[in-house]
N, C-alpha and C positions, 0 to 999 in steps of 0.2 A: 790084818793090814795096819799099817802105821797110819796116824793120822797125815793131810796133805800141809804143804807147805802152799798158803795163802798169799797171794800177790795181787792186793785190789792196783788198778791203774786208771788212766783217762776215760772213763765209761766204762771198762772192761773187768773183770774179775780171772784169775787164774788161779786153779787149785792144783798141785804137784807132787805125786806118790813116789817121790825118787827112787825107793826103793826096788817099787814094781813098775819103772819106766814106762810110767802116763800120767798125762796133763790135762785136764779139764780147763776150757776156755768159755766163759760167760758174758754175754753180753746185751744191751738193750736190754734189761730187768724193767718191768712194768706189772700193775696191779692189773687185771681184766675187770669187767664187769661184771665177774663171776665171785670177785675177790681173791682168786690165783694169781700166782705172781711166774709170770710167762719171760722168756727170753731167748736168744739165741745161745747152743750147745755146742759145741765140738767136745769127744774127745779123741784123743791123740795119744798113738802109741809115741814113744822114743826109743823104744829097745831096738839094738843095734839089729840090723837087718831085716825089721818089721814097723821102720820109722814109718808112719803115715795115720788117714784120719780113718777113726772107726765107727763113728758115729756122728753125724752133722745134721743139725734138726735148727733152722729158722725160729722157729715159733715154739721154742718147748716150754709145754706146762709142767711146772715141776710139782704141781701137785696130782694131777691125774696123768702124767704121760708112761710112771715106769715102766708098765705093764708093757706097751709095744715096743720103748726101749729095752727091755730088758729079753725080748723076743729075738730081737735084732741083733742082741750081743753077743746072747748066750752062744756057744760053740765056736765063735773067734777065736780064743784062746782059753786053754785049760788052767794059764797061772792066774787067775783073776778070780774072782767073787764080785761076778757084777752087780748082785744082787744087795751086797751091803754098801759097794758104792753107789748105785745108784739112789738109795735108802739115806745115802749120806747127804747126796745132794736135796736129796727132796726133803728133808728135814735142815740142813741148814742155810741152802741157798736164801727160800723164804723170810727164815728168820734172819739171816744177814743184812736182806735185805730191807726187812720191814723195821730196824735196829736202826738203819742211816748213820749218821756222823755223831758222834758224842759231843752230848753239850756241853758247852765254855761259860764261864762266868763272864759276864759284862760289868767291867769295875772302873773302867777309866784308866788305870794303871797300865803302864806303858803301852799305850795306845798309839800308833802310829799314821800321821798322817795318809790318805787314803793314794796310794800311786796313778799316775797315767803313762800308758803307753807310748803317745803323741801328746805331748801336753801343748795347748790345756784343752782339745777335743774330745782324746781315745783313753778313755781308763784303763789301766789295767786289770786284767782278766774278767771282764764284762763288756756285753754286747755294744756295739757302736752301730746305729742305721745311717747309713750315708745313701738319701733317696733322690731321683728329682724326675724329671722326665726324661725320654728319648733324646740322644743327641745331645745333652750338653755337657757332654766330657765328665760324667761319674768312676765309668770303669777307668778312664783314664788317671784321675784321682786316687783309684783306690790302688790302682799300682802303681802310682807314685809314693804312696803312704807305704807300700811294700818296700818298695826300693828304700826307702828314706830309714826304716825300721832296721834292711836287712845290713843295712852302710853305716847305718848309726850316723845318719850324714845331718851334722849340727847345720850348714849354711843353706838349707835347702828354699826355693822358694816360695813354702807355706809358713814359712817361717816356725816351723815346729820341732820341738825339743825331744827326741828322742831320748827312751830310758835308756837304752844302749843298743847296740849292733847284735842283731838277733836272728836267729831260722826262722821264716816265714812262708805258712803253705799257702798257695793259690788255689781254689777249688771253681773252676769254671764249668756253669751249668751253659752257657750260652756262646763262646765261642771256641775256636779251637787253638791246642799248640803254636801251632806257626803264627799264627793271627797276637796273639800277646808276645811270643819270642822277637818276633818285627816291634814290636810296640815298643817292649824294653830295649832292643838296639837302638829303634829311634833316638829314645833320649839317652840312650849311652853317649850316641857321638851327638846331639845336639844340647849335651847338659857337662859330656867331657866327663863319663864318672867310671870310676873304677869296676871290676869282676863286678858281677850281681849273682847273688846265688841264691833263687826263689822255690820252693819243691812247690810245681805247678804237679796238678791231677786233671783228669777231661772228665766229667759228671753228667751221667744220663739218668741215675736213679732218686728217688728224696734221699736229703743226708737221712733223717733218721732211719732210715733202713739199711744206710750205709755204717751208722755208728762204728760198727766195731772193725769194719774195713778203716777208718777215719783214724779212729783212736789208734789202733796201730804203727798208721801213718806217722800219728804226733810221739807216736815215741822211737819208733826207727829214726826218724827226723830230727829228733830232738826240739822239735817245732815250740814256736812260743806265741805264734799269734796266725791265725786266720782270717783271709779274704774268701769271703762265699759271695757267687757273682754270678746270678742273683736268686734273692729272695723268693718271687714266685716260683722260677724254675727248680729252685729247693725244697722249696715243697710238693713239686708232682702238680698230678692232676686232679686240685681240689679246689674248693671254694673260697677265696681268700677272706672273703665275706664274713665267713664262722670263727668263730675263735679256734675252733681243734686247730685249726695248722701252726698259727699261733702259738701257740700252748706247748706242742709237741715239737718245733722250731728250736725255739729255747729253750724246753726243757731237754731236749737233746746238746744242745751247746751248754749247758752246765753239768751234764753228766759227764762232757769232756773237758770240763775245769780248764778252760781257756781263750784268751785274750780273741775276738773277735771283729771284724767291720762287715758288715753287711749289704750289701749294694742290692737296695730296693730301687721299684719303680714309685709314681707318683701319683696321687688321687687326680681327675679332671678338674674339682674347681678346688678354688681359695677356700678356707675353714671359713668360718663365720665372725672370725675376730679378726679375719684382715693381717693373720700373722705367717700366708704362704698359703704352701700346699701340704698335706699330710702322705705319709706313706699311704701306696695302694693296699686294699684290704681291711681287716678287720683294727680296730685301738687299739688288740694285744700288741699288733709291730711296736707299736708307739711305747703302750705302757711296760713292755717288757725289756727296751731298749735303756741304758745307762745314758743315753748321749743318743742325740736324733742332730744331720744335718744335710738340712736343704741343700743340692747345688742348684744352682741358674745359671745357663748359658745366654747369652748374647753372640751372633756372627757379628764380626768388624762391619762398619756400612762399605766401606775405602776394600777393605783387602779379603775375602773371604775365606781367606787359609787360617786367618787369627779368629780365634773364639774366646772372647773375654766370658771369662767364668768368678760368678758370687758365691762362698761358702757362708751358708747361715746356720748359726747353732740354735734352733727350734727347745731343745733340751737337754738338759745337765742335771744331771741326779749328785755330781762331783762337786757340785759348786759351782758360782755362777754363772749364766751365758756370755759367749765372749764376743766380742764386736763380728762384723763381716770382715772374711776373709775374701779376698781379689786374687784372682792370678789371667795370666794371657795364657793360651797356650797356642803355640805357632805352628804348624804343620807348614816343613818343607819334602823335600824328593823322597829322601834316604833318612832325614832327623829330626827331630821334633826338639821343638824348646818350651820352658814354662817360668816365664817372668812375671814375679810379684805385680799388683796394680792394684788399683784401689777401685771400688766398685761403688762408690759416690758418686764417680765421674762419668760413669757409661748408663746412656739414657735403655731403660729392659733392666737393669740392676739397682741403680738405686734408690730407685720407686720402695727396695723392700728393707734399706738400710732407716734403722731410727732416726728420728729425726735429730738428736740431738747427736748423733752421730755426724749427719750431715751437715749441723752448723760449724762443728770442731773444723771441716773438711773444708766447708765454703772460708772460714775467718783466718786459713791459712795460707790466701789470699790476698790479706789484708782487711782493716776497719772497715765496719758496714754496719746500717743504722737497720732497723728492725724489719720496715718498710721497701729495703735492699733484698734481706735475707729472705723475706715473704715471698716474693716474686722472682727470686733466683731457683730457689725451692716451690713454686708453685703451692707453698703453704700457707693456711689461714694465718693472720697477724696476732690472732688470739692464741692460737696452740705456738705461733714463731716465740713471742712470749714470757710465758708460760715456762715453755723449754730454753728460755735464754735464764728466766730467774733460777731455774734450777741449776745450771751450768755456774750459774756464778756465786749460785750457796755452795756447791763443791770447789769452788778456787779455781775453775780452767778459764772461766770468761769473764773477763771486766770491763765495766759499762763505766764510758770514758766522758772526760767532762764537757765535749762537743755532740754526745749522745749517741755518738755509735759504740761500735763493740768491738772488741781485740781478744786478742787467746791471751791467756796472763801470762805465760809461758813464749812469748814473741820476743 
């Protein structure tokens, strides 16, 4: 037999005997604890009027399994020598796979600034956690950042720069079909936006054991970023507590080499530094994530259809964190709207905007003496301060000759 024709892709491995029309399909490659390197098998005839699978093994060890493969094969067909294929696999799967990616030199030389997906939140092809609790318009978010992605829509109101007009898959563990297709009509006719075209999936199983269902997806699709919604229900039924989900979460979403947002839920209390809340479960969410962001909801006091929502950027592995983001989101009959706002302004959200964020917001207003700003902000006159010298070594705030304060920029 002729050697196969190799085709590594998104998670998946394909090896192709064209000659003796069949295909070997690999997938989920992992070490055990045996130090066998196990994965999922097909293979597949193609030869005209015997197209189909001949063999389909979940969990095949390619180091101890030929023996019942090769039971299972034998007498399928007489043109074949399963015996040196499956010899083939079990000697070079391992090694292909224990080889990984060939090292690069690290020089500096044409080094390219690092991309985002949604700038300046979602980087390019690395994990994004978008968490927060029940109810405060996350999943609604996240398919907005869908929609925004797939429309390449520059005037949106998160105000985010899309790298271009792209395929994006939806993978919902938690609600159904109709329930999101309602959602995106909504804001079709309450945002006035053109066709949307999202390749949504319904998910009852962990992605990692869907890997090479997935990875398929992204290449039929030509998909270029995923919404997984959400994180717990992605993992099954385990303990969010341990690191294994964690571990095997991401490391599954880097075997499929692309661009992701994550719609986690959120711990019960505040960290211990007063900087929010944390994703639910174990620090891997946190530590394996490129970009972690809070949402916060607020209901309107006045109208209970508006839910004023705070975006907080917790983490940036890309470079800086970026201010809070504000949006309203309005729920009418038939459409939904979502109007930028500032989350200074709404008492539930700006409790968790910086302080010196808040004085920019209060001084655009107009002058106000320290003693103003303290008691507007409900903040100590030391830390009011403090954060006004700082504001005015950077050149936004200048302390005026009747001793209140102004934006320099006024």
């Amino acid at each position: 037999m002729d050697a196969p024709k190799l085709t590594p892709g998104k998670g998946r491995l394909q090896l192709v005997w064209e000659n003796d029309n069949l295909c070997a399909q690999i997938g989920r490659l992992h070490i055990d604890r045996y130090g066998h390197v196990r994965g999922s098998l097909q293979i597949i005839s193609t030869a005209p009027g015997q197209v189909g699978h001949l063999l389909v093994r979940d969990d095949y060890d390619f180091s101890a399994d030929f023996g019942s493969a090769l039971r299972e094969l034998t007498g399928v067909t007489d043109t074949l020598d399963w015996r040196v294929i499956l010899s083939y696999l079990a000697q070079y799967i391992p090694n292909w796979f224990r080889e990984g990616e060939a090292p690069q030199v690290l020089a500096g030389k044409g080094a390219k600034r690092p991309e985002f997906l949604l700038w300046p939140l979602v980087p390019l092809n690395e994990p994004t956690v978008l968490y927060g609790s029940g109810g405060v318009g996350k999943s609604y978010l996240a398919l907005l950042m869908a929609i925004i992605l797939n429309l390449g829509w520059e005037k949106n109101p998160l105000h985010f720069k899309p790298l271009r007009a792209m395929r994006v898959g939806y993978l919902d563990y938690e609600t159904t079909y109709d329930e999101v297709n309602w959602r995106i009509a909504c804001l079709q006719r309450g945002m006035e936006l053109p066709d949307i075209d999202i390749t949504y999936r319904r998910c009852g199983i962990p992605l990692v054991i869907e890997l090479d269902t997935i990875a398929k997806i992204i290449a039929e699709k030509q998909l270029t970023c995923l919404i997984v919604d959400s994180i717990s229900l992605a993992c099954g039924a385990v303990n969010l507590n341990e690191s294994a989900p964690a571990v095997a979460l991401f490391t599954g979403l880097r075997a499929l080499n692309i661009s992701s947002i994550l719609v986690g839920h959120t711990s019960k209390s505040e960290d211990q530094a007063g900087r929010g809340k944390t994703p639910l479960g174990h620090v891997g969410f946190i530590n394996a994530a490129r970009s972690t962001i809070e949402v916060r909801g607020e209901e309107d006091r006045i109208d209970p259809r508006i839910l004023h929502i705070g975006l907080y950027h917790r983490k940036a592995n890309s470079g800086p964190k970026r201010k809070p983001i504000g949006v309203n989101l309005c729920f009418q009959d038939n459409f939904t709207t979502i109007e930028p706002a500032e989350p200074t302004e709404v008492d539930g959200l700006k409790e968790f905007v910086y302080i010196t964020d808040r004085i920019i917001a209060l001084l655009k207003r107009g002058n106000m003496s320290t003693e103003r700003i303290s008691e507007e902000l409900e903040a100590k006159p030391n830390t009011v301060t403090k954060d006004l010298g700082r504001l005015i070594h950077k050149g936004v705030v200048l302390k005026l000759p009747d001793g209140t304060y102004g934006l320099a920029t006024a």
